[in-house]
C-alpha positions, 0 to 999 in steps of 0.5 A, spaced: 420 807 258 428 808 258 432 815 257 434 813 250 428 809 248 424 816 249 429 820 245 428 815 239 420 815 240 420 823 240 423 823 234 417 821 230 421 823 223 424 817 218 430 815 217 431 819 211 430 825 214 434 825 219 440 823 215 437 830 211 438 834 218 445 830 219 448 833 212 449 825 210 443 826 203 441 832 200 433 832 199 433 831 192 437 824 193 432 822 198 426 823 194 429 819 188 431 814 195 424 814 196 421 813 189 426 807 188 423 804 195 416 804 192 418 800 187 423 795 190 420 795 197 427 795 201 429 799 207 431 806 205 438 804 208 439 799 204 436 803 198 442 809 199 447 804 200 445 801 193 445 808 190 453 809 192 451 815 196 453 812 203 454 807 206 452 803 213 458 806 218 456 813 215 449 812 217 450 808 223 454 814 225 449 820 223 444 817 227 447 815 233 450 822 233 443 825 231 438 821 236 444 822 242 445 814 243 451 810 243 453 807 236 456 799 238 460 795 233 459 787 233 465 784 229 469 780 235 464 781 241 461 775 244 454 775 245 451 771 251 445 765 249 441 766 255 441 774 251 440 772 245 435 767 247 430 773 248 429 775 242 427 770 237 430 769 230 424 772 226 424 779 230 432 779 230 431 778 222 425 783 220 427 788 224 435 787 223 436 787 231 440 784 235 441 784 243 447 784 246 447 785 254 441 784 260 442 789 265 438 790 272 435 796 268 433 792 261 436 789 256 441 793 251 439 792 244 443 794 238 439 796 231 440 799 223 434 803 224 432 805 232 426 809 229 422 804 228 418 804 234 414 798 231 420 794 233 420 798 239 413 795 242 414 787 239 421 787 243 417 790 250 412 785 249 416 779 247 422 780 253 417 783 258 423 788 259 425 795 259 429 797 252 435 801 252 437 802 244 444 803 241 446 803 233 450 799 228 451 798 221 448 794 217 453 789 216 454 788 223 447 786 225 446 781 218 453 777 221 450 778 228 444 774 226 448 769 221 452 768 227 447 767 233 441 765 230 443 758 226 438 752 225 432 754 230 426 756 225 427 750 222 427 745 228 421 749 230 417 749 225 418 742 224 417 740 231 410 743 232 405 740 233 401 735 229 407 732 226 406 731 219 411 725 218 409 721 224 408 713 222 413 714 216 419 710 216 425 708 211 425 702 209 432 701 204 438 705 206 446 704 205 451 709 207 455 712 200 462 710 200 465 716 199 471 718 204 470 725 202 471 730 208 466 735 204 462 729 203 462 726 210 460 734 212 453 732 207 452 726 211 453 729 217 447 734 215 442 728 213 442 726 219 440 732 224 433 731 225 430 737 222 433 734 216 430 727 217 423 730 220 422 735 214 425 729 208 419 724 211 413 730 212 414 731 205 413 723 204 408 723 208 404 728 205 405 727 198 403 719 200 396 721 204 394 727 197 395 720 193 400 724 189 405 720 183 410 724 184 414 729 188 418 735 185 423 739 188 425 745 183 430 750 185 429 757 183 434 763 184 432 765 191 427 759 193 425 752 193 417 750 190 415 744 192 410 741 187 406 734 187 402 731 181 396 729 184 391 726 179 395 728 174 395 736 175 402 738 178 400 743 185 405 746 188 405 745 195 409 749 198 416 755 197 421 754 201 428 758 203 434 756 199 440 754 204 434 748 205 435 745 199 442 742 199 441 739 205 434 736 202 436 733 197 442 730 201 438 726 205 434 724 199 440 721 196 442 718 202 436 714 203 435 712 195 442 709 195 445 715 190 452 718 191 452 725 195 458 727 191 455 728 185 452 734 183 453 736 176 451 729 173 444 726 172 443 719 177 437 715 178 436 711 184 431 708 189 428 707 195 422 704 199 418 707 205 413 704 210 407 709 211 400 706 216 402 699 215 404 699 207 409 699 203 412 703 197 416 704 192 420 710 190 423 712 184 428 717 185 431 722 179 435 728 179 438 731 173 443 739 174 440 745 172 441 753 172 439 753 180 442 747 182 439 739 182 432 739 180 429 732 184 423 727 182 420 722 187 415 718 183 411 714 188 409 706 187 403 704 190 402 696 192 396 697 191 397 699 183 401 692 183 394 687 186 388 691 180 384 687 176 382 687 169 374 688 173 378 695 177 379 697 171 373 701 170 371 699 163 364 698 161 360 692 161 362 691 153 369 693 153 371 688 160 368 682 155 372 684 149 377 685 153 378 678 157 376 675 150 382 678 147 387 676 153 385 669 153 387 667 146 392 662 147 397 667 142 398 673 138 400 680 141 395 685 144 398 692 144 395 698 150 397 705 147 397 712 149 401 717 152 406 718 157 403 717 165 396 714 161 395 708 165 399 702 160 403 699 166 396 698 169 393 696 165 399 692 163 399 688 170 393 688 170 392 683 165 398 679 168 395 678 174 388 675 171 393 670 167 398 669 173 397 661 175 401 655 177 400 653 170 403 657 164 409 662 165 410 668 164 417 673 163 416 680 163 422 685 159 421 692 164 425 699 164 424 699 169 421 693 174 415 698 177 413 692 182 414 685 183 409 679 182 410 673 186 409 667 181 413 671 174 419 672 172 421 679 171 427 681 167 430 689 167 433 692 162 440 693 162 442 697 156 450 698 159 450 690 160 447 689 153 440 687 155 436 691 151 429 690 150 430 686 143 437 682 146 432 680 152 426 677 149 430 674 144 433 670 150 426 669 154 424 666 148 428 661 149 426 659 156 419 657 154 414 662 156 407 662 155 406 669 156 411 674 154 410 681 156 414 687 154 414 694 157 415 698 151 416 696 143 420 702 142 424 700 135 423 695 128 428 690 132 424 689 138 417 690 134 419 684 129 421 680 134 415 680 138 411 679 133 416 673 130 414 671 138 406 671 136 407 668 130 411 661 134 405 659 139 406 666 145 401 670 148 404 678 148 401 683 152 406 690 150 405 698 150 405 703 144 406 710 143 400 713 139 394 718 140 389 713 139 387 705 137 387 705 129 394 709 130 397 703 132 397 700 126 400 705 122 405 705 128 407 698 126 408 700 120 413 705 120 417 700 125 417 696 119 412 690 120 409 686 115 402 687 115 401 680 114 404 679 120 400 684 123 392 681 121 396 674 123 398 676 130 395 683 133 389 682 136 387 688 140 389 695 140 387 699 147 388 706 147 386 709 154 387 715 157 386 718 165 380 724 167 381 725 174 374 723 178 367 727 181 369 728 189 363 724 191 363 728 197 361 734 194 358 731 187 352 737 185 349 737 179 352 741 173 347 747 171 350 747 164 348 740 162 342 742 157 347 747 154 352 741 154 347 736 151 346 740 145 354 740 143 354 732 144 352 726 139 346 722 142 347 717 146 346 709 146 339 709 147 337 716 146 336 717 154 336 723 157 342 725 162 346 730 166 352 731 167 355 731 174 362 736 178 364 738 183 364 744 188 369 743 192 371 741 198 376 739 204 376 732 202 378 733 195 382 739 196 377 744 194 379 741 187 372 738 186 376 732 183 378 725 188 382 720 184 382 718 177 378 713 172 382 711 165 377 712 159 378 706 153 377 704 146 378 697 144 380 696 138 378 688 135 382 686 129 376 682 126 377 679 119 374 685 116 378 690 118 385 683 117 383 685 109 384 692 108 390 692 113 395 695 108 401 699 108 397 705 105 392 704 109 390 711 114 387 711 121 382 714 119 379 708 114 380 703 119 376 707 124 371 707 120 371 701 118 371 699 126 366 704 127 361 700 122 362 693 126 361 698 134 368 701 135 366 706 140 372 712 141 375 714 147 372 721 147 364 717 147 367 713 152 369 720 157 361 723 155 358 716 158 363 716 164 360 723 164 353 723 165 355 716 170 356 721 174 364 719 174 368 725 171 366 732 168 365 733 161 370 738 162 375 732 164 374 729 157 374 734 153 381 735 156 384 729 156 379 726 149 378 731 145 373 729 139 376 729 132 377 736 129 372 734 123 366 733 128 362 740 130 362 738 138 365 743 142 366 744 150 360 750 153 362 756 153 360 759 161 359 767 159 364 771 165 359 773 171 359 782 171 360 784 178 354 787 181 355 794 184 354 791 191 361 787 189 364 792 185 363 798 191 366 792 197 372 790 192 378 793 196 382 798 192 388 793 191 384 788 189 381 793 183 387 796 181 392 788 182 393 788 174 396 795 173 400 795 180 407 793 179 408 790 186 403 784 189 400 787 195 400 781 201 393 778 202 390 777 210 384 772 211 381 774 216 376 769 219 371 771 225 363 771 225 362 778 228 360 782 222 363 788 227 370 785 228 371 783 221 370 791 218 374 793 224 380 788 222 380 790 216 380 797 216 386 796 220 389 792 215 388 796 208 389 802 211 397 799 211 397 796 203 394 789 205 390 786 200 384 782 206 379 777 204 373 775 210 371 768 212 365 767 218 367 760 220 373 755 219 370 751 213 369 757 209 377 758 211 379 753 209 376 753 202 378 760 201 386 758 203 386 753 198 383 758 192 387 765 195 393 763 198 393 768 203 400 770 206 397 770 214 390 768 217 387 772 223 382 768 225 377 768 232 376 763 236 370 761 237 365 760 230 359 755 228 362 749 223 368 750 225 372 754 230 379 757 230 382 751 234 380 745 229 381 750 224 389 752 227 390 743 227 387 743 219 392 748 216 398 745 220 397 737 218 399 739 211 405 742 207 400 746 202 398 750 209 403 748 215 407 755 214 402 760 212 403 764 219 397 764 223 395 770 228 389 767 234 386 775 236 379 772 241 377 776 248 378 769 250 384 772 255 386 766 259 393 762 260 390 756 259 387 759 253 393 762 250 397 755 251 392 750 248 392 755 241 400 756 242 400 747 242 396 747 237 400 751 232 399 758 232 404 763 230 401 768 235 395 770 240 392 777 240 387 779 245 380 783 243 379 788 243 383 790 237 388 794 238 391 797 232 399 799 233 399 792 236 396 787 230 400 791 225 406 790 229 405 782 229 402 782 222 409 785 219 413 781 224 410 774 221 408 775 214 416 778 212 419 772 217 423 767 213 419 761 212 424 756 215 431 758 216 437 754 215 438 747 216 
């Protein structure tokens, strides 16, 4: 150990009490410091230099004065990059250290705090060099590391291995116009492949978990990254700040946008090839508090070629519903909310009745996919093709069928039942709860209700519940106490219900895919003559009923006991009617056994009361032994530690915890540290929680197959405690990408 690193080392007294010894604080000022620090969690410098009662040149000054080292000033000196290579970006930015010069003797390193011996130990054992120490103020370090240190997390992250994006490929792409030097600097920007790599991952990534659409949400201090999947947004990952400039430039880039413009809303589009397919993106960003807030909406090609047969209607429903498409004139309407499947649906019709033989025009806001073999018109509302100017015109070109994206006022509603009555076929979309609510909607939109018994044929309503994972189906032990709240069923047969417990193919989520639910409401002549302006929706659900209308919600309980969906799935998405008395079960909550109250970490047990979220561990090892030991280590430091004993125990723990670091073993049943190590870096969700390897396995080969792999560190057994905490603090307190 070096002179100075030894009259650092014996010093074992903090930061603030020296500068107590030093004449800089007063004891008083000290022990408010440190109550701050409880709260704040910042370093106690920083905390003094808050309070006004000294600043970073005085205590960079005290200390150099009272640990007998020399006190260096940064501003203007130029650092060499073979130096500032030796010591990585996230020791540099945790511990506020910079190195400025290598010698025969060490290496020179200048700190804010030269007393934290923890820093002392990471350098030693990351240079495999002597340390001498100097001080500096902290200003100095934080424009050192800003200086020094740009752009390398972010192209290490993205570079290890497994590449995420690998396979993904934009397909439209033009070069915005725009000569602006500010502009032309953005450009440039987009174009670095640590942009490019991280833009594509996030494609790619949101395309292999089937998700609809991508949301990038700036917040204050960070970026969320969040994907609806199955209808149910998840956030995938949070991200550092200065990345979102450069993220959302190269979305804008490849969506043909204009790069200069940040302060409007703008919509824009693109197409990705991603393993052999096509897909459509649909882009919008709109301004907000935090800067531009982007939605990627992801078209699949699949969605474009269903069936009316994949669909997922029942055997009566599939009948009645080719029976009303089939007629050779009136409208049909598909209603529900927003992202219920109408579209689908709506394609799904056009693709049954697409031949050589009929001609078919769509009016679409927007065109989500194109069909070969039909003209399909977009709506342009600032060039005056509205919906109802474009199905005027249409009506003009001899279609057989018409389809109309949406019947959003009186003038396109009356116009399209006009169509009806004059010899076409017109599939359209509504917004309504339920079936017999659309005929009070048309209504309101000022249809006579002699057009609507001459012209409407059908009205489906449907809604999406997310599919049971059919690898992890179990059958649901609730099932009796569910039946009792529920109406028999056709045919009074006994059934359970299905759910799933989770697993790696569904995310842990229990849920893979979506199946719609539907009602379909036929106008027969009974229903024809009581269709009245004064009319309510519930007479003529009643009267529907009488003749075997099924609502949405009986449809989700039969779905349900298939084993298709949850019941808790259709009483989300279909509940019943507020008059019926059937009600979702009600699961007692579990009282902890004293075993699990007496295991339960301290942390754990008082996490509602405490003002500052501990950071959660997992550690994953089958030695009972080592576990303990591990964490006792890590408790004893404040961290909240969860256990696993194998790698696909993990694996569900990371998706249920979100642990801020994983510890894992190497060798374990079911799945070992390597396969866990690849497992977590193949997707965002996962990528970036740091991983620590700590094995007996102590050999180079070892060490570098974990490293390749993707691991963050690599520990030897036996444990030693001094050094685990050290590398612990370093990784979880990192930046997760740095600036791009």
């Amino acid at each position: 150990m070096s002179t100075s690193t030894k009259k650092a080392s014996e010093k074992h007294k903090r930061l603030g009490e020296l500068l107590v010894e030093a004449g800089l604080i007063d004891k008083k000022t000290l022990d408010k410091a440190l109550e701050i620090q409880k709260m704040q969690k910042k370093r106690i410098g920083q905390i003094l230099i808050d309070m006004g009662v000294a600043d970073d040149e005085e205590i960079a000054k005290a200390l150099a004065s009272q640990l007998k080292i020399p006190l260096v000033r940064l501003h203007g000196r130029k650092i060499p990059e073979e130096v500032i290579s030796l010591v990585p970006r996230e020791l540099a930015e945790n511990y506020l250290v910079v190195p400025v010069k290598k010698t025969d003797k060490g290496l020179l390193v200048v700190m804010a705090n030269p007393l934290e011996l923890y820093a002392l130990d990471d350098l030693r054992f990351v240079t495999q060099m002597p340390i001498y120490i100097a001080v500096a103020p902290q200003r100095d370090l934080l424009e050192a590391i800003e200086k020094y240190y740009p752009k390398r997390d972010l192209e290490r992250d993205l570079s290890s291995a497994p590449r995420i994006d690998e396979g993904l490929e934009v397909v439209q792409r033009k070069e915005p116009k725009d000569e602006d030097k500010d502009v032309q600097d953005l450009l440039k920007i987009t174009e670095l492949p640590p942009v490019v790599r991280f833009t594509n991952a996030i494609l790619a990534d949101a395309i292999k978990l089937n998700a609809s659409d991508i949301h990038i949400e700036p917040q204050k201090a960070s970026v969320v990254i969040r994907y609806r999947i199955d209808g149910i947004m998840r956030e995938i990952m949070k991200t550092d700040k200065p990345i979102h400039a450069s993220l959302v430039s190269r979305i804008k880039v490849i969506s043909n946008m204009d790069i200069s413009i940040r302060r409007k809303p703008q919509d824009g589009k693109a197409q990705v090839k991603y393993k052999g397919k096509t897909y459509d993106l649909r882009v919008s960003t709109i301004p907000t508090s935090y800067g531009e807030k982007v939605t990627i909406r992801i078209l699949s090609p699949a969605t474009a070629k269903m069936g009316i047969e994949d669909l997922g209607l029942s055997e009566r429903q599939y009948e009645e519903f080719v029976q009303a498409i089939t007629r050779p004139q009136g409208i049909i309407l598909v209603t529900g909310p927003t992202g219920s499947g109408k579209s689908t649906t709506l394609y799904a019709c056009i693709n049954r009745l697409n031949s050589p033989t009929v001609n078919i025009i769509t009016v679409e806001d927007p065109i989500e996919f194109d069909i070969e073999g039909i003209n399909q018109v977009q709506i342009n509302p600032a060039a005056g093709i509205t919906f109802a100017a474009a199905l005027r015109s249409i009506l003009r070109q001899d279609p057989d069928i018409v389809m109309v994206g949406e019947i959003r006022d009186s003038e396109t509603a009356s116009i399209a039942f006009q169509a009806a009555q004059t010899g076409h076929l017109v599939l359209s979309s509504l917004h309504t709860n339920d079936a017999p609510s659309a005929v009070i909607r048309l209504f309101d939109l000022g249809v006579e209700d002699f057009l609507i018994s001459d012209s409407l044929i059908a009205v489906v309503a449907q809604r999406l519940v997310r599919r049971v994972c059919e690898k992890c189906k179990v059958l649901d032990p609730l099932s009796p106490q569910i039946l009792k709240r529920l109406p028999p069923l056709a045919g009074g047969k006994r059934t359970v219900f299905w759910k799933g417990i989770g697993c790696e193919v569904c995310q842990y989520t229990g849920y893979s895919g979506r199946l719609a639910l539907f009602e379909i409401l036929l106008i027969t002549t009974s229903l024809k003559k009581i269709i009245a302006p004064n009319v309510s929706a519930v007479t003529l659900k009643k009267a529907a009923e009488k003749e075997g209308f099924e609502s949405l919600f009986m449809d989700g309980v039969r779905k349900a006991s298939e084993g298709l969906t949850t019941i808790e799935e259709v009483f989300r998405v279909a509940p019943p009617d507020v008059d019926q008395v059937f009600h979702p079960p009600v699961v007692e909550p579990t009282v902890p056994t004293k075993e699990e109250t007496a295991e339960a970490p301290p942390d754990e047990q008082l996490a509602s009361v405490s003002s500052v979220k501990p950071r959660k561990i997992l550690v994953v090892d089958d030695n009972e032994v080592i576990l303990r030991i591990v964490r006792n280590i890590l408790e004893s430091e404040g961290y909240l530690v969860i256990t696993a004993k194998n790698g696909l125990e993990a694996m569900k723990l990371v998706f249920e915890e979100r642990p801020d670091l994983i510890i894992t073993d190497y060798i374990m049943p079911k799945m070992d540290g390597i396969n866990l190590i690849k497992k977590l870096k193949s997707q965002l969700t996962t990528r970036y929680i740091p991983v620590v390897m700590l094995t007996a396995k102590d050999e180079v080969d070892s060490e570098a197959e974990v490293i390749d792999a993707g691991a963050d560190d690599y520990i030897t057994k036996p444990v030693n405690a001094k050094r685990l905490l050290a590398r612990v603090r370093r990784l979880i307190s990192r930046p997760l990408l740095g600036e791009m």
